[in-house]
DRENVEXGU-50473 format. One record per atom (N, C-alpha, C): x, y, z. Coordinates in steps of 0.2 Angstrom, whole numbers, padded with zeros to 4 digits, always signed. Last residue first. Layout:
# residues N
XYZ/...
# end
This chain:
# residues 341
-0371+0006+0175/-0374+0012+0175/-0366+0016+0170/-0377-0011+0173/-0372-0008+0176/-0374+0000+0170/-0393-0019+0181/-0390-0016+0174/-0385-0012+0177/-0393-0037+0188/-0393-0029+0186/-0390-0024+0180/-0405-0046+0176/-0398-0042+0183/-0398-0038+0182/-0421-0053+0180/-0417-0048+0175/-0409-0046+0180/-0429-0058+0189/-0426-0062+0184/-0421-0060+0181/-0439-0048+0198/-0434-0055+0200/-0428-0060+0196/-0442-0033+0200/-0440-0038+0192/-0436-0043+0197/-0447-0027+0209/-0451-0032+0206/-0449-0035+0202/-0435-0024+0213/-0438-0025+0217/-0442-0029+0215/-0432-0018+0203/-0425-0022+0206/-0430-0027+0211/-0441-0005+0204/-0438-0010+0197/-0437-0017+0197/-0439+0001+0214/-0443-0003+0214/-0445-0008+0207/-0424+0010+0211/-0428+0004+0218/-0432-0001+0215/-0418+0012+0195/-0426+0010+0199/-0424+0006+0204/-0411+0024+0186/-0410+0016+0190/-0415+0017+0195/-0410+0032+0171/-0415+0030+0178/-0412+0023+0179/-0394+0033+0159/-0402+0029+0160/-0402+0032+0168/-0386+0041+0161/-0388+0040+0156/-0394+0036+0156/-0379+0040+0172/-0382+0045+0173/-0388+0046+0163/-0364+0038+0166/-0365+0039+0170/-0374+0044+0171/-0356+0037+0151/-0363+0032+0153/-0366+0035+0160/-0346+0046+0152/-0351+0042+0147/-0356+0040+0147/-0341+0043+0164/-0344+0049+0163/-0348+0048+0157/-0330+0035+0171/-0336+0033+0165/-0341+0039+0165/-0321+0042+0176/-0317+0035+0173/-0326+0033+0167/-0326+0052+0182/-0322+0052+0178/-0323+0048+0173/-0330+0043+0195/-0336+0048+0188/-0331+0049+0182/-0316+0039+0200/-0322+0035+0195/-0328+0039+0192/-0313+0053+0204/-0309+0047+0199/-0314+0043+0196/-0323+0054+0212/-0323+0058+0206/-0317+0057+0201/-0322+0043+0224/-0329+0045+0218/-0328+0050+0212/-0308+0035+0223/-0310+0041+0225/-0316+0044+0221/-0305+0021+0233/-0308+0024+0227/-0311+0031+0227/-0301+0017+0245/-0296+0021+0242/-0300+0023+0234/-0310+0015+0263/-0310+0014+0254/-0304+0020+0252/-0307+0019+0275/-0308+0012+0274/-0307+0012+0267/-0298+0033+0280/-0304+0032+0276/-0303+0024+0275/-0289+0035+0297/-0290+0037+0289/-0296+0033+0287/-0297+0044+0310/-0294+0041+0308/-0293+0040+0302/-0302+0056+0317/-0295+0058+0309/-0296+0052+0306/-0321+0061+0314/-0315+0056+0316/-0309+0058+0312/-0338+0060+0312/-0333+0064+0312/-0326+0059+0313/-0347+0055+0298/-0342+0051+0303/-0337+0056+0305/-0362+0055+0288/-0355+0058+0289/-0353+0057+0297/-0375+0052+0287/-0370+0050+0281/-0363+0051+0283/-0381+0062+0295/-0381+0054+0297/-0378+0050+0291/-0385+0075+0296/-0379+0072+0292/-0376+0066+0294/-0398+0078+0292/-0394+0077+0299/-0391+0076+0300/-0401+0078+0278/-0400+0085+0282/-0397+0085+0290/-0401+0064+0279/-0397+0068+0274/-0394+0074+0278/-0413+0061+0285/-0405+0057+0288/-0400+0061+0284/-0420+0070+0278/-0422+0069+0286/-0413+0067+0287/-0421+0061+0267/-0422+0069+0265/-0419+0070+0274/-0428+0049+0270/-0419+0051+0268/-0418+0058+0269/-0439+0053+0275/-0434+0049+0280/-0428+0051+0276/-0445+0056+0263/-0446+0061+0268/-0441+0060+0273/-0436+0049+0250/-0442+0046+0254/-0439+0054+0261/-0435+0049+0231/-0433+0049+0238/-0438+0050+0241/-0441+0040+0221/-0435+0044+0218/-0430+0044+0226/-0449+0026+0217/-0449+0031+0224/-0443+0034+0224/-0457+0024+0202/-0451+0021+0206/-0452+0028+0212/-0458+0029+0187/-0462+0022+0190/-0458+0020+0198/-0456+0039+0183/-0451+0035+0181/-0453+0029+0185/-0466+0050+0185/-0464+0049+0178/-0462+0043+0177/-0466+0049+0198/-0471+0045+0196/-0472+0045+0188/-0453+0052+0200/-0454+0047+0202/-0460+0046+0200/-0457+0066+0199/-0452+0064+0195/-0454+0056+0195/-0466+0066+0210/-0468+0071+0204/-0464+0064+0196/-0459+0065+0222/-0463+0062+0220/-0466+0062+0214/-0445+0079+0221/-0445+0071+0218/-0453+0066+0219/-0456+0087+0222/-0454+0087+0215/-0452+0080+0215/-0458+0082+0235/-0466+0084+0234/-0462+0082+0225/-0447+0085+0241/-0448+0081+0242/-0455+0079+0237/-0445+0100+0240/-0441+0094+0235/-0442+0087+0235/-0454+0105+0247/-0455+0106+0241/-0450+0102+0236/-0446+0102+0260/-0454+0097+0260/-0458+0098+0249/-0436+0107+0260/-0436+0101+0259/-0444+0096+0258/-0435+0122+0252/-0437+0118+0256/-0437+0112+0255/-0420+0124+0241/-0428+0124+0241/-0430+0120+0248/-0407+0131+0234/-0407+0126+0239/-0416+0129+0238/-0399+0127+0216/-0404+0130+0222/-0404+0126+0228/-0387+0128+0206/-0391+0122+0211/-0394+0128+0216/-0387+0127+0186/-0388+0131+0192/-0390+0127+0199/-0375+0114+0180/-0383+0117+0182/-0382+0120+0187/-0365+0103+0169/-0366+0112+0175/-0372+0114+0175/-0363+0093+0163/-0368+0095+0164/-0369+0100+0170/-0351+0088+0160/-0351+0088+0156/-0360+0092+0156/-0350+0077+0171/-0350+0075+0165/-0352+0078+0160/-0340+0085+0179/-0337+0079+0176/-0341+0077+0172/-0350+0095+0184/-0344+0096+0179/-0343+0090+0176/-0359+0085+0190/-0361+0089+0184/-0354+0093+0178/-0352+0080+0201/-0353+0077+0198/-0356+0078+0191/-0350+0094+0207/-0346+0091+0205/-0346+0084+0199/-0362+0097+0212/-0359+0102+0207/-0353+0098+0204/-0365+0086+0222/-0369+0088+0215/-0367+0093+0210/-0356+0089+0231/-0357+0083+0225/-0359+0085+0219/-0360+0102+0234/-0354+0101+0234/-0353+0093+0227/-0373+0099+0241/-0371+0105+0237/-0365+0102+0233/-0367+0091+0250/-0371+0090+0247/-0373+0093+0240/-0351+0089+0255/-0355+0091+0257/-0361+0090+0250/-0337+0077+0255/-0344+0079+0252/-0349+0081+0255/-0325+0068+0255/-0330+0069+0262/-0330+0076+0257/-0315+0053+0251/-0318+0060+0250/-0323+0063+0255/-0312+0041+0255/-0306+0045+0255/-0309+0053+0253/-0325+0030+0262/-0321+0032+0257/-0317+0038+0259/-0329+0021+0276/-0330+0028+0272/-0325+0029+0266/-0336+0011+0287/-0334+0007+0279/-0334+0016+0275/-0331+0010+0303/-0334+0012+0299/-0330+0012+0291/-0335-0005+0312/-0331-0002+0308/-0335+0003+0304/-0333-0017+0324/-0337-0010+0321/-0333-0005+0318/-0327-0033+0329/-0326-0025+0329/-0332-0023+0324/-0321-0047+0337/-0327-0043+0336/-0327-0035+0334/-0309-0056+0329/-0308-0051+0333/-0317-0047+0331/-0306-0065+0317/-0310-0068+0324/-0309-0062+0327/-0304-0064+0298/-0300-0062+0305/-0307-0064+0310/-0310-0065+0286/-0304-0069+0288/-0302-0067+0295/-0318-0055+0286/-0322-0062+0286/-0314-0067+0289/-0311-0045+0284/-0313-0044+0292/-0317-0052+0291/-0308-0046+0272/-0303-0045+0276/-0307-0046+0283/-0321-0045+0265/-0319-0051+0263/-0312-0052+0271/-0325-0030+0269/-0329-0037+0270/-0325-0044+0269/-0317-0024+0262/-0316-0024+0266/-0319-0029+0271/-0320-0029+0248/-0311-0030+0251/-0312-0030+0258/-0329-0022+0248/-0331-0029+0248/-0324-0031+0251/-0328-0008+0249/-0333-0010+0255/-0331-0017+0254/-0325-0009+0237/-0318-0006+0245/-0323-0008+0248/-0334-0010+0229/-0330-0017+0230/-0323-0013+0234/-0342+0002+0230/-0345-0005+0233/-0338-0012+0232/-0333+0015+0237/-0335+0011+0231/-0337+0006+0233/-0341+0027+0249/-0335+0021+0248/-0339+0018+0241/-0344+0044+0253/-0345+0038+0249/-0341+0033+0249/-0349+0054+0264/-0343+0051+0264/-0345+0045+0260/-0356+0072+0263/-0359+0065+0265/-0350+0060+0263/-0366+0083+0274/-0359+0080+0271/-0360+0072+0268/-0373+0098+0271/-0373+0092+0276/-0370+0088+0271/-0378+0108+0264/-0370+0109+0268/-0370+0103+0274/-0392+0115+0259/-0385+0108+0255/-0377+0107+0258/-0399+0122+0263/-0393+0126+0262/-0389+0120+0258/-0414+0113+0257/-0411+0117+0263/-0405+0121+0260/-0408+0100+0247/-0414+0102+0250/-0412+0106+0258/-0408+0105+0229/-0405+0104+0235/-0408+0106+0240/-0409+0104+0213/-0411+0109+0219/-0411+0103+0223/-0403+0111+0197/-0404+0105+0202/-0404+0110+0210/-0411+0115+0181/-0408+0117+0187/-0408+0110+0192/-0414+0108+0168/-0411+0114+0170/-0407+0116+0177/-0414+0091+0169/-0415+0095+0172/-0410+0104+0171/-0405+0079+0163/-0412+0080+0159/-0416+0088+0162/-0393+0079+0168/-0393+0078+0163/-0399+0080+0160/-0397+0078+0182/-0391+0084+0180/-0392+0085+0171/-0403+0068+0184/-0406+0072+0185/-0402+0078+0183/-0393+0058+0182/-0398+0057+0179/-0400+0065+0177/-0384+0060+0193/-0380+0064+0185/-0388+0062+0182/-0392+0055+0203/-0390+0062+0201/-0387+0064+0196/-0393+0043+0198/-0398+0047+0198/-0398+0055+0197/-0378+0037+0200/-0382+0038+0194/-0389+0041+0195/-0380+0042+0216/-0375+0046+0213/-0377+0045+0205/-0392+0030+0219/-0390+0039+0220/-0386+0041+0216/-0388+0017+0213/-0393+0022+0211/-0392+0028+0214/-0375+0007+0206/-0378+0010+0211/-0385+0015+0208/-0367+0000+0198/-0375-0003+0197/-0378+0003+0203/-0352+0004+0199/-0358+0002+0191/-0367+0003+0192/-0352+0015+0212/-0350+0010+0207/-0357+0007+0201/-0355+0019+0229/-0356+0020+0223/-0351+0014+0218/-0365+0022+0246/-0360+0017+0243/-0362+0019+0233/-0363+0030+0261/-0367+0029+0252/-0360+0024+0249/-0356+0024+0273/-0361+0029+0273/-0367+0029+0264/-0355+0008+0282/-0354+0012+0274/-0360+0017+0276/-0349+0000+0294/-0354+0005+0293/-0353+0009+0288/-0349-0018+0299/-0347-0013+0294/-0351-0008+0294/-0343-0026+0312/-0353-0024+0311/-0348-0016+0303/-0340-0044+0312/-0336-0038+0311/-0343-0032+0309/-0340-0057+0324/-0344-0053+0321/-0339-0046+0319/-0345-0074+0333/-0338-0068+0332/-0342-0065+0325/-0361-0074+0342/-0355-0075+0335/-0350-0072+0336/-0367-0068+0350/-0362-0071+0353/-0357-0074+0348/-0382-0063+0348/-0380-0071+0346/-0374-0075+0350/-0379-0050+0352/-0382-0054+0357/-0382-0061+0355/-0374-0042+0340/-0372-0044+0346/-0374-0052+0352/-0384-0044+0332/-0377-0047+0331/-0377-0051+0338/-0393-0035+0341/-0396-0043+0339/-0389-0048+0339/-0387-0025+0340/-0387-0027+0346/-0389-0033+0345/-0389-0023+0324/-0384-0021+0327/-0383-0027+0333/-0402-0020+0325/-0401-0026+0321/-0392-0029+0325/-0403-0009+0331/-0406-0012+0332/-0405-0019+0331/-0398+0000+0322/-0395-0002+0328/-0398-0007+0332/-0405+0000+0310/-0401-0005+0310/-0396-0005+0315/-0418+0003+0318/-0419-0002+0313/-0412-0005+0314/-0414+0018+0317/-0415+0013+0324/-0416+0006+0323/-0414+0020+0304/-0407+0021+0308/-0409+0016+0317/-0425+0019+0299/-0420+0016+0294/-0413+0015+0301/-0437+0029+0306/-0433+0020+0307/-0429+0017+0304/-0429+0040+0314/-0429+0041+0308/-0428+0031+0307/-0425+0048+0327/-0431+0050+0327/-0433+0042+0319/-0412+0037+0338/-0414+0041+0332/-0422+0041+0330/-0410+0031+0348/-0415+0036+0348/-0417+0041+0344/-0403+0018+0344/-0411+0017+0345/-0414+0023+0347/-0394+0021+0328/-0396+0024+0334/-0402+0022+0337/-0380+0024+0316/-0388+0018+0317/-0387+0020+0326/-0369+0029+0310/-0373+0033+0315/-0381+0029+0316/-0370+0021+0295/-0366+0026+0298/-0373+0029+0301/-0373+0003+0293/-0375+0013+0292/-0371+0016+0297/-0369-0011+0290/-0375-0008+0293/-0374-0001+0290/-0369-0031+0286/-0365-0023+0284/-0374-0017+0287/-0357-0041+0294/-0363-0038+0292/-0363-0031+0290/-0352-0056+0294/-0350-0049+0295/-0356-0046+0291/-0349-0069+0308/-0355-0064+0303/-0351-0058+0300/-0342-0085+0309/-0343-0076+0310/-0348-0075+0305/-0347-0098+0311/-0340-0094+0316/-0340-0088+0316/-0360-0107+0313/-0356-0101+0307/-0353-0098+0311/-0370-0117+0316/-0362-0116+0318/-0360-0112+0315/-0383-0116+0315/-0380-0118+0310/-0372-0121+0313/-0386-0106+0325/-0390-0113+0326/-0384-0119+0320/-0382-0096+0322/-0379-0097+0326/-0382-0106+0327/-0391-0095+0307/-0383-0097+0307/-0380-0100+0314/-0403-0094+0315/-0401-0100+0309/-0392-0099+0309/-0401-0081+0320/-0403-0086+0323/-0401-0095+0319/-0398-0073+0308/-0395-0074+0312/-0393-0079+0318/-0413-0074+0301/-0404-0077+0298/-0401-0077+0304/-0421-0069+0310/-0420-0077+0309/-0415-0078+0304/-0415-0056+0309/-0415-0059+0316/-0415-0067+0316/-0421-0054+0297/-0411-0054+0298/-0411-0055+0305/-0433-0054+0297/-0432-0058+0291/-0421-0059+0295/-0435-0042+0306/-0438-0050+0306/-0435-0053+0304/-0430-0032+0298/-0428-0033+0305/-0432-0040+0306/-0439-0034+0287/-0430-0034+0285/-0428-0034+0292/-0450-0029+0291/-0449-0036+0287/-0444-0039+0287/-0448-0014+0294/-0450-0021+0300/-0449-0027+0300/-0444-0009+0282/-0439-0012+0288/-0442-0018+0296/-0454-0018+0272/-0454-0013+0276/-0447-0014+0280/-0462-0021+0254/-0456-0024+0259/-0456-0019+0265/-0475-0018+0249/-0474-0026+0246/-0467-0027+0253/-0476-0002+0252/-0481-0010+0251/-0480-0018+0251/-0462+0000+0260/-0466+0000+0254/-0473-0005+0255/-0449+0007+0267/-0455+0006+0269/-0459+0007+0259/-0432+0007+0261/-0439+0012+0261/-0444+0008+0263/-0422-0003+0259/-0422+0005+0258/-0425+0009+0260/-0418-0018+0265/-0422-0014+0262/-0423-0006+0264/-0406-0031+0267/-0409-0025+0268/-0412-0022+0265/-0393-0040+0268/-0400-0038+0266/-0402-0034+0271/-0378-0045+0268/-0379-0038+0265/-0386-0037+0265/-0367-0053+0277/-0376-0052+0277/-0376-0044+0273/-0359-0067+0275/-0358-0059+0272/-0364-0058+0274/-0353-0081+0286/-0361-0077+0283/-0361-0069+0281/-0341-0092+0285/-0342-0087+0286/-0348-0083+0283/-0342-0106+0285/-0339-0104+0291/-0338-0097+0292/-0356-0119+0283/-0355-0112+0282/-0348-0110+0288/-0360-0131+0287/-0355-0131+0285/-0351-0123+0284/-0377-0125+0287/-0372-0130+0288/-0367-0130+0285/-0384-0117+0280/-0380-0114+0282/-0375-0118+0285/-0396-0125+0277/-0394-0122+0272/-0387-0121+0272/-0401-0128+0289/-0397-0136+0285/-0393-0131+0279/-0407-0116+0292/-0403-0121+0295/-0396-0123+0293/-0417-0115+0283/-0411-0110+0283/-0406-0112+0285/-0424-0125+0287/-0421-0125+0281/-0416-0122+0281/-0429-0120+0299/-0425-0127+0301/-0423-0128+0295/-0437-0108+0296/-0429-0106+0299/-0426-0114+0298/-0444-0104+0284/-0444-0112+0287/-0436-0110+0289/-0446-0091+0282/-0454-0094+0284/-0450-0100+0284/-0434-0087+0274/-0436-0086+0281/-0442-0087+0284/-0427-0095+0262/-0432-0098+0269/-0433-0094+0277/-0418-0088+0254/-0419-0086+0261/-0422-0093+0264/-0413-0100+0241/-0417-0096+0244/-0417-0094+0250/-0397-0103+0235/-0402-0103+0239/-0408-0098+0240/-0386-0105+0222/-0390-0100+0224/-0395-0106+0227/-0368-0107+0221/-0375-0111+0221/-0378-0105+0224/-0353-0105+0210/-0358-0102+0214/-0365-0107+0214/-0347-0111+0198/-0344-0108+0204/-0349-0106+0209/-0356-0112+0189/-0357-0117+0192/-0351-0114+0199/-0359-0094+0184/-0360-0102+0184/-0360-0106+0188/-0358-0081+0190/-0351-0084+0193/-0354-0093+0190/-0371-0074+0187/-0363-0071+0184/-0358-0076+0185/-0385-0082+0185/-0379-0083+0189/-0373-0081+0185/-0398-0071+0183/-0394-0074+0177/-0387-0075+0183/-0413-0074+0195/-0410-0069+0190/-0404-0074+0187/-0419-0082+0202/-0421-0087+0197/-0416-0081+0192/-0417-0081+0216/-0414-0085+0211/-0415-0086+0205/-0420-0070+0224/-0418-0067+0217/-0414-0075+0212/-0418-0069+0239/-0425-0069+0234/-0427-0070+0227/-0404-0079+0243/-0404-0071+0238/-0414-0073+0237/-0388-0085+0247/-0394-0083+0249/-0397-0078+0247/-0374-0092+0240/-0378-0085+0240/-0385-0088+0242/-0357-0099+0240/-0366-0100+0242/-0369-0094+0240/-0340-0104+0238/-0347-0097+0239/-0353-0101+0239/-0325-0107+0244/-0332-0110+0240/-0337-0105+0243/-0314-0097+0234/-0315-0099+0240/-0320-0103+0240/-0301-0092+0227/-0301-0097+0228/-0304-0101+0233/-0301-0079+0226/-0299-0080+0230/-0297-0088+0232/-0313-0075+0218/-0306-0075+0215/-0302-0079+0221/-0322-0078+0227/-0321-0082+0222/-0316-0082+0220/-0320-0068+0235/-0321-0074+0238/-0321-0077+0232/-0325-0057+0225/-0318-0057+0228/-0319-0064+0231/-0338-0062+0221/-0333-0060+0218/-0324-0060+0221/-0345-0059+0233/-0344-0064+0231/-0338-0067+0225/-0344-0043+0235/-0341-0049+0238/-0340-0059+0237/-0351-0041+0224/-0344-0039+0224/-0340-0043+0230/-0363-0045+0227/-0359-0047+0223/-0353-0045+0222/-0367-0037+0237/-0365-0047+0239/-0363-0049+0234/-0371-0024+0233/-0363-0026+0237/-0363-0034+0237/-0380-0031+0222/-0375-0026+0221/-0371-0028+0224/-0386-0048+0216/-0388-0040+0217/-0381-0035+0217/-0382-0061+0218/-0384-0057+0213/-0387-0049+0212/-0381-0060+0232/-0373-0061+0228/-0377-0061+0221/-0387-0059+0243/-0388-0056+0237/-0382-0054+0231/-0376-0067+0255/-0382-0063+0253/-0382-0059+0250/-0365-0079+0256/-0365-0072+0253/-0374-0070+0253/-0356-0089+0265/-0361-0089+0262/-0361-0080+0263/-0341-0101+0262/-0344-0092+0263/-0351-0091+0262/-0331-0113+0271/-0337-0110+0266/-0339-0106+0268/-0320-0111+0280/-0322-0119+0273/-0327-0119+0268/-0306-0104+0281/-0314-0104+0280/-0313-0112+0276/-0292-0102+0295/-0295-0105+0289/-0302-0105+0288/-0291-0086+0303/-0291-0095+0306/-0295-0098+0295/-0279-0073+0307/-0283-0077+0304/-0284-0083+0305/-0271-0067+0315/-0276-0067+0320/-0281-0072+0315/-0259-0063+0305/-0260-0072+0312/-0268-0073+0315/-0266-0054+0299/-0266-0060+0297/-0264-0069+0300/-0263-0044+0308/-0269-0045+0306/-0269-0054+0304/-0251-0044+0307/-0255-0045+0314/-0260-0049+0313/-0249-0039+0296/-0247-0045+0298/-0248-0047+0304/-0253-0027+0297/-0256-0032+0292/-0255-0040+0294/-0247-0020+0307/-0254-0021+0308/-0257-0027+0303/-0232-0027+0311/-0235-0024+0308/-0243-0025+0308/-0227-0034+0328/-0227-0035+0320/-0233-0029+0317/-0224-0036+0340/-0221-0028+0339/-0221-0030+0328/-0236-0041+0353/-0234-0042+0347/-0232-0036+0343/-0243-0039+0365/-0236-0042+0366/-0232-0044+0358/-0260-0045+0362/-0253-0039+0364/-0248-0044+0365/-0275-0041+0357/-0270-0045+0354/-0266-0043+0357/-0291-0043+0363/-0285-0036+0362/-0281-0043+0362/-0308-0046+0361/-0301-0050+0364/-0296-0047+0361/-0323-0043+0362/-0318-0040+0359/-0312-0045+0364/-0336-0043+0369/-0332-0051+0369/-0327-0048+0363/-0346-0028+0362/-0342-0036+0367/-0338-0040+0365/-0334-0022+0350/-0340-0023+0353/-0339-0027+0358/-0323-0007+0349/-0322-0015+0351/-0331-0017+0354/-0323+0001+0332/-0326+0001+0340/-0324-0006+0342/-0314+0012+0323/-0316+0002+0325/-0317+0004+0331/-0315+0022+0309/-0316+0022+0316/-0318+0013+0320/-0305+0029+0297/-0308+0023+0299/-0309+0023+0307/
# end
């Protein structure tokens, strides 16, 4: 784990107590949590733990009309980001704002342009609202000189935090995996119905997975503390690319020859694939932040998540990779939940 102190970072000292308990003096009481897309993936597992927890939840979501897993424990709003003075009232009383939105890929219907607009007026709206913190969750290695807009995008978004002046924890997940994910189930997908699997270039760029509910633990813990920090959100394993993918074919029981093939020819086959499966498999920019190894965090310090990805391939191997999980499924289907993999 690497914590950067952002501005307005205020250093605790003259205390010979344990980091947890440290921790937990620096804590101040919540009155209410508001969760974005606490019907979807990570905001659900955060709002999940805030619940168990005994907490009051909200969710901000596109997606209200989908199936409420937490019933009357949970109230679902709309963004309102065309009536910021809604968003407002929305967010009153709020004492702490989970921001999990965000969009994947430039598309027709959503862009990151949309998602840097759309998370500037949440932002706005909370600081206007009173919300005492943000925690926000961002990317490993987000850069304004990065060539690739996904990552300039979320440094970008990054400085925005920043500049509201809210107390704010900036989370950096490299891939995140668990029931509903869609990479790593793609990839057993593609292990399962394909002879061979090909790998773009040599396959020796790395990548560092965390479970989505160790990113949520850890989202929930930084919502309870008032110290500004940046974190990086990495799990306990650290994976070359090559390396995943052979791995995750043992465990389920599908060893394929893996080739390395130009990127722009695997790019071209995921098109192909994705236009079987109705969906944008992978985007020339992933393929890009992949090979740069823009998923991976040098550092000793230790790993954020304790879920080990091939303990859990393991634990469901069965199902794993048995069905296509669709971007732009989730995208258009507003009503149906998710499906767990």
């Amino acid at each position: 784990m690497v914590v950067r102190r952002s501005r307005g970072f205020r250093a605790v000292g003259g205390s010979d107590l344990g980091p947890a308990q440290a921790a937990a003096d620096r804590r101040q009481p919540v009155k209410r949590h508001a969760v974005t897309g606490a019907f979807g993936y990570s905001g659900r597992y955060i709002a999940q733990r805030l619940l168990d927890a005994g907490e009051e939840v909200i969710t901000l979501t596109n997606s209200w009309q989908r199936p409420n897993p937490f019933g009357d424990r949970l109230t679902a709003h709309p963004f309102h980001f065309d009536e910021p003075e809604q968003l407002v009232e929305t967010l009153r009383g709020v004492s702490v704002l989970y921001n999990t939105y965000w969009v994947r890929f430039n598309h027709r219907t959503f862009t990151h342009a949309d998602a840097v607009r759309n998370t500037r007026t949440l932002f706005k709206a909370a600081k206007a609202a009173g919300v005492e913190r943000i925690v926000h969750v961002s990317i490993t290695n987000p850069s304004e000189d990065c060539s690739l807009e996904y990552f300039r995008a979320k440094e970008r978004l990054e400085q925005k935090l920043l500049e509201t002046g809210v107390s704010h924890a900036i989370l950096r997940p490299a891939v995140l995996f668990g029931r509903e994910d869609i990479l790593i189930n793609n990839i057993a997908w593609t292990l399962r119905r394909f002879p061979v699997f090909g790998v773009f270039g040599d396959g020796r760029y790395r990548l560092q997975p965390i479970h989505v509910d160790d990113l949520a633990a850890l989202a929930v813990t930084q919502g309870a503390c008032r110290e500004n920090v940046i974190l990086n959100a990495i799990g306990p394993e650290t994976f070359t690319y090559r390396d995943l993918v052979r791995q995750i074919g043992e465990i389920i029981g599908c060893r394929r020859p893996i080739i390395g093939v130009p990127p722009m020819l695997g790019y071209l086959v995921g098109r192909i694939v994705g236009a079987f499966v109705h969906d944008v498999m992978i985007t020339r920019d992933e393929i890009k932040g992949l090979m740069a190894d823009l998923l991976h965090v040098d550092g000793k310090a230790p790993p954020t998540g304790t879920t080990r990805l091939t303990d859990w391939a393991r634990e469901h191997a069965d199902t794993l990779g048995r069905h296509y999980t669709s971007e732009l499924a989730r995208r258009r289907d507003r009503v149906t939940a998710y499906a767990s993999n």
